[in-house]
C-alpha positions in Angstrom: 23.2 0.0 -12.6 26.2 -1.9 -14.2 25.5 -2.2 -18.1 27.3 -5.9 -17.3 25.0 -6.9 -14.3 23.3 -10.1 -15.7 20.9 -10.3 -12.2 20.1 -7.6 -9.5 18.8 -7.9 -6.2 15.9 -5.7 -4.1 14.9 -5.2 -1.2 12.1 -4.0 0.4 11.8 -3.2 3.7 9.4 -1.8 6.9 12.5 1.2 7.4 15.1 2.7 6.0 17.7 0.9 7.9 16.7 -2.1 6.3 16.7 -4.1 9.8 13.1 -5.9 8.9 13.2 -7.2 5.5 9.8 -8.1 4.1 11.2 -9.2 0.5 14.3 -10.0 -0.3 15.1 -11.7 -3.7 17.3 -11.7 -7.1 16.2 -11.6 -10.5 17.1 -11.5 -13.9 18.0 -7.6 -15.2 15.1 -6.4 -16.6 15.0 -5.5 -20.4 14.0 -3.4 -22.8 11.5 -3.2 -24.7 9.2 -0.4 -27.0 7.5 1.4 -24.7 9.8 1.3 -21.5 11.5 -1.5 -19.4 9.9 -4.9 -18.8 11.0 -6.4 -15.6 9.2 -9.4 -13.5 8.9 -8.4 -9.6 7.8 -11.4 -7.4 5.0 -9.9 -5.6 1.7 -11.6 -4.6 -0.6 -9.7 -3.0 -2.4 -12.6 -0.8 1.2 -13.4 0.2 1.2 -11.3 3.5 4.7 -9.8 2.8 3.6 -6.5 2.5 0.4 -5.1 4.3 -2.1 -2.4 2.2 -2.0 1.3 3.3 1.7 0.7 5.1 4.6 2.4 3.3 7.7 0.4 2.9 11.9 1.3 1.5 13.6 -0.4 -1.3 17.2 -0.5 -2.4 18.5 -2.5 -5.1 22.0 -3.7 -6.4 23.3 -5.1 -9.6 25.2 -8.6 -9.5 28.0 -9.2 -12.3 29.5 -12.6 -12.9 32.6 -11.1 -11.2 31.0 -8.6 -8.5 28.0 -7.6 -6.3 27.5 -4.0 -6.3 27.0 -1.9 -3.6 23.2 -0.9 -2.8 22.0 1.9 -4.7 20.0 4.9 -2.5 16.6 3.7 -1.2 13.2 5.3 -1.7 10.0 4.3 -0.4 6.4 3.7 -1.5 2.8 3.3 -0.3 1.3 0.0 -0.7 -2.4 0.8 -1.8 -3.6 -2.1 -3.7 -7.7 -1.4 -4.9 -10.1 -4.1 -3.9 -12.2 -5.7 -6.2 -15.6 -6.5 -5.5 
C-alpha cells in the first residue's frame, strides 16, 4: 500500500472477476497500534451482504489525495460466522 494513501477502498465479491460485488466501500487507512493494525471494516452480519458457509474474493486499493491506485491481488475467504444460542 502507498505509505501516502490517506483512505483505501475493498471489495468483496461472489468471484474473482469481481462482476457481483457484495461490498464495496472506502475507509480511512487503518493504523497502528501495539499489538498489530487497528482498522474498522463495515460489516454487519444481519445485513445480508454476505451469506454464512459461502466463500467470497477481496481486493483492495489505496487512494492518495493525488491518485487511486491500482487493485492489489485478490484472495478469498470463507464466511463462517458461529451462532449464539
Amino acid at each position: 500500500m502507498d505509505p501516502s494513501a490517506t483512505r483505501f477502498q475493498m471489495q468483496i465479491s461472489t468471484n474473482p472477476a469481481f462482476t457481483t460485488i457484495a461490498l464495496d466501500f472506502t475507509t480511512n487507512v487503518p493504523t497502528l497500534k501495539p499489538g498489530g493494525i487497528s482498522a474498522y471494516v463495515p460489516f454487519d452480519a444481519n445485513s445480508g451482504a454476505l451469506q454464512n458457509g459461502r466463500s467470497y474474493f477481496w481486493r483492495v486499493r489505496s487512494i492518495t489525495p493525488y491518485t487511486t491506485s491500482a487493485w492489489m491481488a485478490n484472495s478469498s475467504f470463507r464466511l463462517s460466522l458461529a451462532v449464539s444460542s
